[in-house]
C-alpha positions in Angstrom: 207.6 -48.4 275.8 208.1 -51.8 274.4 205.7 -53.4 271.6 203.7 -56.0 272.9 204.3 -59.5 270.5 201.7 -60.2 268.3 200.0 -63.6 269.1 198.6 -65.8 266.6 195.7 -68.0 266.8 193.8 -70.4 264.1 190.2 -69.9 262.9 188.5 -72.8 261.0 185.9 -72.4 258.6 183.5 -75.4 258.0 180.7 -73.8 256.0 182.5 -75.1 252.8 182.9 -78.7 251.2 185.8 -78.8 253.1 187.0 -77.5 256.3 189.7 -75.1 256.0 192.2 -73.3 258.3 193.5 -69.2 258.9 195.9 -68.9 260.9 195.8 -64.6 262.0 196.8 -62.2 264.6 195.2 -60.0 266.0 195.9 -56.0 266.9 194.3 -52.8 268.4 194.6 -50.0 266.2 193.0 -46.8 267.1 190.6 -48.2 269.2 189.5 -50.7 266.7 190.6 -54.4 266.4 192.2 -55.5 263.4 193.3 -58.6 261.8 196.4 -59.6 259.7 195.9 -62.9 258.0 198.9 -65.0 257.5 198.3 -68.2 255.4 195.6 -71.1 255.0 196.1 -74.4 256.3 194.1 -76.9 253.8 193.6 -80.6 252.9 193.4 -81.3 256.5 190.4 -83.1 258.5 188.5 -81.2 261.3 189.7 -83.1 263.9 193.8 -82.1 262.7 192.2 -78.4 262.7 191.1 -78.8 265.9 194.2 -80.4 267.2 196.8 -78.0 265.5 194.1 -74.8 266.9 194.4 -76.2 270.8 198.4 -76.6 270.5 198.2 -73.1 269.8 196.1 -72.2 272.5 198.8 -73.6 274.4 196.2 -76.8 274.9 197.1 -80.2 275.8 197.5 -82.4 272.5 197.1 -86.2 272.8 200.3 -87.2 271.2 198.8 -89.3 268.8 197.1 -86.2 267.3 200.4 -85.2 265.4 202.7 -87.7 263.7 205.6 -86.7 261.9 205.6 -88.1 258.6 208.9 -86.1 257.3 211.3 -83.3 258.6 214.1 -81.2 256.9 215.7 -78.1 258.2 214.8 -75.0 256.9 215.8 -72.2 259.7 218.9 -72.0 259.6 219.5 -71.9 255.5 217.1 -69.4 255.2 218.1 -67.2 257.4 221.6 -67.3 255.9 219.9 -66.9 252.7 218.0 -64.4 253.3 221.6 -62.1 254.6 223.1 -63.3 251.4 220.4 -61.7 249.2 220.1 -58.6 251.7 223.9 -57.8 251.3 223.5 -58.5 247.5 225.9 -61.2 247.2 223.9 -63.1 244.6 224.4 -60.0 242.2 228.0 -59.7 242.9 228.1 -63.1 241.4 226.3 -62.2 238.4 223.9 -59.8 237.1 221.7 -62.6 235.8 221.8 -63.6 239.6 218.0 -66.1 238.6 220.3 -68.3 236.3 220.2 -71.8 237.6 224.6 -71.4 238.6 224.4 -68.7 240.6 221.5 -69.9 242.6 223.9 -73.4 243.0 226.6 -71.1 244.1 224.5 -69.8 246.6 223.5 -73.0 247.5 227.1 -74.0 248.3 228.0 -70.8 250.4 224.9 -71.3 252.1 225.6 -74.9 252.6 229.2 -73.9 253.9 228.2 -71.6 256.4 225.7 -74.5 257.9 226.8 -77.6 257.3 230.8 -77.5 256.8 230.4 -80.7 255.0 232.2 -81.8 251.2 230.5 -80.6 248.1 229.6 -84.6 247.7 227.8 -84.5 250.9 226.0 -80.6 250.1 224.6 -82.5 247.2 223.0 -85.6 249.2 221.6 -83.1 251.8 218.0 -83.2 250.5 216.7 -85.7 252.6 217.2 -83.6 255.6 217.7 -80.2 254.4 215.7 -77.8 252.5 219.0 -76.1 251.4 218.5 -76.4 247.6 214.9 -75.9 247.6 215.3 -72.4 249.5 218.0 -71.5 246.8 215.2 -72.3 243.8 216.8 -75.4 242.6 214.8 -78.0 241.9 214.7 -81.9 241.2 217.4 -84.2 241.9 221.2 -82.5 242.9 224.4 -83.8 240.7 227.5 -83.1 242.3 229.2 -82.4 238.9 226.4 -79.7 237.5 225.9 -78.1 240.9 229.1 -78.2 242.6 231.7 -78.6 240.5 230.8 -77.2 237.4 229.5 -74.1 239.1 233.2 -73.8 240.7 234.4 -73.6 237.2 231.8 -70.5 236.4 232.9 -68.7 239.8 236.4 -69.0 239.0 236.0 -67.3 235.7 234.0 -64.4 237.6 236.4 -64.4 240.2 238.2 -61.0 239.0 234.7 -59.3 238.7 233.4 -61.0 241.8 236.4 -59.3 244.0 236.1 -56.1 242.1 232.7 -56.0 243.3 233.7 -56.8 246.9 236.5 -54.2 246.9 234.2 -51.7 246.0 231.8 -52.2 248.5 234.0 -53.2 251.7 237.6 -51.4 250.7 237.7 -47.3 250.2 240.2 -45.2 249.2 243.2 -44.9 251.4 241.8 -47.2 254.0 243.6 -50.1 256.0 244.0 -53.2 254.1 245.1 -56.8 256.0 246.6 -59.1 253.7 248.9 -61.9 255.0 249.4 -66.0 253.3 249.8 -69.2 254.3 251.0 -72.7 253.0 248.9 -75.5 252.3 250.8 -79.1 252.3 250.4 -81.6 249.3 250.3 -85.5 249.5 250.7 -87.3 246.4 252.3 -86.4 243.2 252.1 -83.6 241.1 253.8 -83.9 237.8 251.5 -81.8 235.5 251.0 -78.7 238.5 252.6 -75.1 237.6 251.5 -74.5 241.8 252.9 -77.4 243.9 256.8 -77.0 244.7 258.8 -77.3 247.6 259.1 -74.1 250.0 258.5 -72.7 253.4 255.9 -74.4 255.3 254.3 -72.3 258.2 253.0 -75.6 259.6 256.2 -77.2 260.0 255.4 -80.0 257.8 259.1 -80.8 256.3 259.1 -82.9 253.0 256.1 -81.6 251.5 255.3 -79.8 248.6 252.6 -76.7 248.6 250.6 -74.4 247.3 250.8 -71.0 248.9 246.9 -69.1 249.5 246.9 -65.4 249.9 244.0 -63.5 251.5 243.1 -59.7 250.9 240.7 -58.3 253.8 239.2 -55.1 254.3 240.3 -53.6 258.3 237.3 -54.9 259.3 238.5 -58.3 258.2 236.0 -58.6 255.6 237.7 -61.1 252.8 237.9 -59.5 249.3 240.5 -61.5 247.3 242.2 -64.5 247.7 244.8 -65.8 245.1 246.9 -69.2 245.1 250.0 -68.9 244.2 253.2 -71.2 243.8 254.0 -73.0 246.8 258.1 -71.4 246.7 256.7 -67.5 247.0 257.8 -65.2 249.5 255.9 -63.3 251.5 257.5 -60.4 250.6 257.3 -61.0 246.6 253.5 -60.5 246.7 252.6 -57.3 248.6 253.9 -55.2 245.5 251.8 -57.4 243.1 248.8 -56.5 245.5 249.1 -52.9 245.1 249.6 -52.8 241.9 246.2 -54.7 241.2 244.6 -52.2 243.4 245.6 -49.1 241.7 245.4 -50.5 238.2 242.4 -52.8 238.6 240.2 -51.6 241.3 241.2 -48.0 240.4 243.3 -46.8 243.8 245.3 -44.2 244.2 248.7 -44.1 246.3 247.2 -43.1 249.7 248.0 -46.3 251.2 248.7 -47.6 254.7 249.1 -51.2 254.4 249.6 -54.0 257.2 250.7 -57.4 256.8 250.8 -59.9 259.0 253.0 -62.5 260.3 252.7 -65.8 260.9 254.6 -66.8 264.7 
């Protein structure tokens, strides 16, 4: 038998100084009717009370009864907030996952996953977003402290961070996917130990690279990624995998490995 949705509805009190708001729903419960309060709506005049109770009553509202004086987005950000923290990624990060960087870093993943925009643009998102606020930081957002500075603290955690990850998406003897790719450079790069001349899977001749390698769990979960030089072989890297499986994630032989191939 499916549960009936609760319905909400606002009561307003007026026998103080000032009126007040509750906004509650109501339930049966072994005969009996019950009530769940929710929050309080306050600093408001009677007549907004009034206004904001007969929306909710499904009501018609003059439309000058409601003017929107500001509006960020909060839904979506949340929500993918609220998964981070379910699956536990904030203590992956760190243990002391309430320092100030790891709540950025969240911020940024979270910001990812929603936006897809540049780190400048995350940190210029407050007029419209709620984003940092949801992530408990505060005040005004520098790129340099939260973006880039944090990138420089996840990179040092980066062993402990995929460690963590292998541990709770990769088990013993399972399937592992692992394949690379190339990513082309413009520019020059005198003082890189990464960008050289090799194979470019996009075709893009007279380029230099870098080449990315991605480690996923067989449900394609990612675990570890790793850039390497951009002249490596495909081939040169799968031993270098294992090995930091067995020694530094603690596997044992029982592999069956897959790599993939670009067309």
């Amino acid at each position: 038998m499916a549960t009936k949705p609760k319905s909400y509805h606002l009561e307003i009190q007026t026998h103080g100084r000032n009126p007040y708001g509750v906004i509650r729903t109501s339930y049966r419960e072994d005969g009996k009717v019950k009530h769940d309060n929710l929050c309080r709506l306050t600093g408001l005049s009677l007549g907004k009370l009034k206004a904001i109770q007969a929306a909710m009553q499904n009501k018609v509202v003059a439309k000058d009864d409601f003017k929107i004086h500001s509006s960020r987005e909060y839904g979506a950000s949340y929500a993918a907030y609220s998964v981070l923290k379910e699956l536990g990624l904030n203590k992956m990060i760190h243990s002391r996952h309430w320092q100030k960087w790891v709540k950025a870093s969240i911020a940024m993943i979270v910001g990812r996953l929603v936006y897809q925009g540049s780190k400048l643009s995350l940190s210029n998102c407050k007029a419209f977003s709620a984003l940092w606020d949801i992530c408990g930081i505060e005040g005004e957002i520098d790129v340099e402290t939260h973006c880039y500075d944090v990138m420089d603290m996840l990179f040092s955690r980066q062993e402990a961070i995929q460690a963590a990850l292998a541990k709770k998406h990769i088990q013993d003897g399972t399937l592992v996917l692992y394949d690379i790719t190339s990513c082309y450079m413009e520019g020059e790069y005198e003082s890189s130990d990464l960008v050289e001349f090799g194979y470019n899977r996009d075709k893009k001749r007279g380029y230099e690279q870098i080449i990315i390698s991605l480690l996923c769990s067989k449900d394609g979960c990612p675990v570890a990624v790793e850039t390497l030089k951009g002249n490596t072989k495909d081939e040169t890297t799968v031993l270098d995998k294992l090995d930091k499986l067995q020694k530094k994630w603690a596997w044992k032989n029982n592999f069956r490995w897959r790599q993939g191939y670009d067309n």
